[in-house]
C-alpha positions in Angstrom: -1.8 -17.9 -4.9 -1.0 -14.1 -3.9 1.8 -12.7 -6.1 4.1 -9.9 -4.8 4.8 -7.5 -8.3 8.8 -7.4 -8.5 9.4 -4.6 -10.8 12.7 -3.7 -9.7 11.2 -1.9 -6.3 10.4 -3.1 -2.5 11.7 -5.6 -0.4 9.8 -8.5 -1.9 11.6 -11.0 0.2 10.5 -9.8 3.5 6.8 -10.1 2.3 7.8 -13.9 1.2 9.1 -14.6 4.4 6.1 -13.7 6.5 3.6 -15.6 4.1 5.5 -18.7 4.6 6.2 -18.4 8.4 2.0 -17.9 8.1 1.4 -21.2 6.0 -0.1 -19.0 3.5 1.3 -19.4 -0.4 3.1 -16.6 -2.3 5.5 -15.8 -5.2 6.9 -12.9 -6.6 6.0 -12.3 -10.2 8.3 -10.5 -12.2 7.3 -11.9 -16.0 3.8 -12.3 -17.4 3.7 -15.9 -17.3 3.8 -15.4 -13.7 0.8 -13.6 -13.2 -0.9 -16.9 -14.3 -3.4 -18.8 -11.5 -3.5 -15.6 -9.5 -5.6 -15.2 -6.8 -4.4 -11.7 -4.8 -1.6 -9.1 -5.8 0.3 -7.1 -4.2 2.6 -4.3 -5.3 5.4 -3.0 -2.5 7.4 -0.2 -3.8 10.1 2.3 -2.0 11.8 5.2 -2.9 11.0 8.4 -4.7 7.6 8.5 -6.7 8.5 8.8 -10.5 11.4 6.4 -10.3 8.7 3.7 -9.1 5.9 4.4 -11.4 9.1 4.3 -14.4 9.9 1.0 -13.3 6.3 0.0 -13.3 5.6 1.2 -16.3 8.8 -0.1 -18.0 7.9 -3.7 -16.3 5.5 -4.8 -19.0 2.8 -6.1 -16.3 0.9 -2.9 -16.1 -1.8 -4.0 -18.8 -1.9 -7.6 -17.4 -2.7 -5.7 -14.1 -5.2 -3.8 -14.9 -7.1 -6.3 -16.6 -6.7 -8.3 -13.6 -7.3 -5.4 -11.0 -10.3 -3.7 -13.1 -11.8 -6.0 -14.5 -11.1 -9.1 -12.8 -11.6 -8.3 -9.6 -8.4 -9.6 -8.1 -7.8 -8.4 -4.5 -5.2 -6.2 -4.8 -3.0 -4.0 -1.8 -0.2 -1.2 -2.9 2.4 -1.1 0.0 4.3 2.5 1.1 4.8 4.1 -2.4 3.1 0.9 -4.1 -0.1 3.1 -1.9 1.0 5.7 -3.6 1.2 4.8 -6.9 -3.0 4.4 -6.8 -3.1 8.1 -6.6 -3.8 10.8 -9.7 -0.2 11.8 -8.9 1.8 12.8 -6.3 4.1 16.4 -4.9 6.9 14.6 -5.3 7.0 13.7 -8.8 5.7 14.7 -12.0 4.9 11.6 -13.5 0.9 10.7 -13.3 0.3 7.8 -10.8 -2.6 4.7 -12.0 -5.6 6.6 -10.8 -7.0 3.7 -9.3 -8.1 5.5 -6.2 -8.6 9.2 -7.1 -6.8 11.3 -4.8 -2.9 13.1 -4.5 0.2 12.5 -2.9 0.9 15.4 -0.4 4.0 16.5 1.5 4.3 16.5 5.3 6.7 19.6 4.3 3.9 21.3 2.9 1.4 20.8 6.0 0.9 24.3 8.4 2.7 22.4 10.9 5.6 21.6 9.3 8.1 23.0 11.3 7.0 20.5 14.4 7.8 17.8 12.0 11.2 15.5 11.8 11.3 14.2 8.2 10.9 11.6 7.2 7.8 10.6 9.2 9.6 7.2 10.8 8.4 4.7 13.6 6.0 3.3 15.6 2.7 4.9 14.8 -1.1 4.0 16.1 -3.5 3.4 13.3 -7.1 3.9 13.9 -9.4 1.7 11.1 -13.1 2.7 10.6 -15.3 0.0 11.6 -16.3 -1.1 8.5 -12.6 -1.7 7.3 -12.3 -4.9 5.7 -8.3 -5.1 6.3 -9.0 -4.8 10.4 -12.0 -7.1 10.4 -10.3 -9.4 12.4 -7.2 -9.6 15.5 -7.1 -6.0 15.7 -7.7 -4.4 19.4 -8.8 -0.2 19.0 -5.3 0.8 18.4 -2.8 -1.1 16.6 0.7 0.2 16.0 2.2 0.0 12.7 6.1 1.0 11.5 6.1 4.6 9.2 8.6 5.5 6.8 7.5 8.2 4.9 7.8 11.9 3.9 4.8 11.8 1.5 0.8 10.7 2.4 -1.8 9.8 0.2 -4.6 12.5 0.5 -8.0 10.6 -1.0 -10.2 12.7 -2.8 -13.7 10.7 -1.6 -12.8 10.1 1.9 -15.1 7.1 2.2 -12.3 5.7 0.3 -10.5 6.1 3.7 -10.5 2.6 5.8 -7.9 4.1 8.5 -6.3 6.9 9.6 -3.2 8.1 11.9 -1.6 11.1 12.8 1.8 13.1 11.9 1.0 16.5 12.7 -2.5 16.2 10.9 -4.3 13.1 10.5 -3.8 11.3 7.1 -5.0 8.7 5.1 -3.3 5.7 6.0 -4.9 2.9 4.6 -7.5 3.5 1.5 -9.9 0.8 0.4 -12.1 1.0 -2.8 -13.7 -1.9 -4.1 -11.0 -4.9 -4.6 -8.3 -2.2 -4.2 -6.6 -1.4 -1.2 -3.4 1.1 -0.4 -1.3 0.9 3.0 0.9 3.7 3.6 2.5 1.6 6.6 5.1 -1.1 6.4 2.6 -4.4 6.9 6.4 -6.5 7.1 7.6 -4.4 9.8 5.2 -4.1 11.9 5.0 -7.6 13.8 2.0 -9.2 14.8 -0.1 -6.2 13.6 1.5 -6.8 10.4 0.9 -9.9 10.4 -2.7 -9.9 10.7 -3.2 -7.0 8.4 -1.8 -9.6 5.6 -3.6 -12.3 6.7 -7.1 -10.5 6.9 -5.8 -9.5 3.1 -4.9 -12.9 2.0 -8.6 -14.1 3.2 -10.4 -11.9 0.9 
């Protein structure tokens, strides 16, 4: 059973929707209890960086999570600032992020082309996986499109870390695999049948 984290942050309904118009079985988990016969997790998350990883942190999952993510094994995906949230810490915040993936949170503001650059980074954007990307193993032609909404990008520290990329001005690290752990920076429940797949190819691990 995959269980969507509902710690007060992301639009957890939207992710329930598109498992069950998939035939694939989720819940959100919001208590301990519910963390019980889990089989994937994902954590979505929205908004500014230190007000997520407070609401995390106050949730009472995190060590229930970890036990599950580091030493289980569990599949695991961060969504938009739930990606995030894997990093060392982020330009936004001051607060340190779970460290799951090493690497920082940078700003598109601080980028040497800044200036070209409506903020927040929002729409239609291609993605371009590496071939050996386990989340675009299968459906996916060269160059899928995937929704953005974003002022902030994960910036891995070991970029074999890196599973895709897409551009804003530079390229960035869009989606970040290491292990069992995954981060998406796009909107997976946005992004139609692209989407779609993404979360399917996830749920199969």
């Amino acid at each position: 059973m995959i269980k969507l984290i509902d710690y007060g942050v992301g639009n957890i309904q939207a992710f329930l929707t598109l498992f069950k118009r998939n035939g694939i079985l989720a819940e959100r988990a919001s208590k301990l209890e519910d963390l019980n016969d889990t089989s994937h997790l994902i954590l979505p998350g929205v908004g500014h960086f230190d007000h997520a990883m407070q609401c995390f942190n106050n949730s009472g999952l995190r060590n229930r999570l970890e036990h599950l993510v580091l030493e289980k094994k569990v599949p695991f995906v961060g969504i938009c600032v739930g990606m995030q949230m894997l990093s060392n810490g982020s330009e936004e915040g001051s607060l340190p992020g779970l460290g799951w993936i090493p690497g920082n949170v940078r700003s598109f503001a601080n980028t040497p082309v800044k200036a070209k650059l409506p903020m927040p980074h929002m729409g239609w954007n291609s993605v371009c996986p590496k071939e050996d990307s386990v989340l675009f193993k299968y459906g996916f032609e060269s160059e899928p499109q995937f929704y953005f909404l974003h002022s902030y990008y994960f910036d891995a520290k070991n970029k074999d870390d890196v599973s895709a990329t897409a551009h804003y001005g530079i390229d960035f690290d869009a989606v970040v695999s290491k292990g069992n752990i995954h981060g998406i920076q796009c909107h997976p429940e946005k992004s139609h049948h692209w989407g779609s797949q993404l979360l399917k190819n996830f749920a199969e691990l």
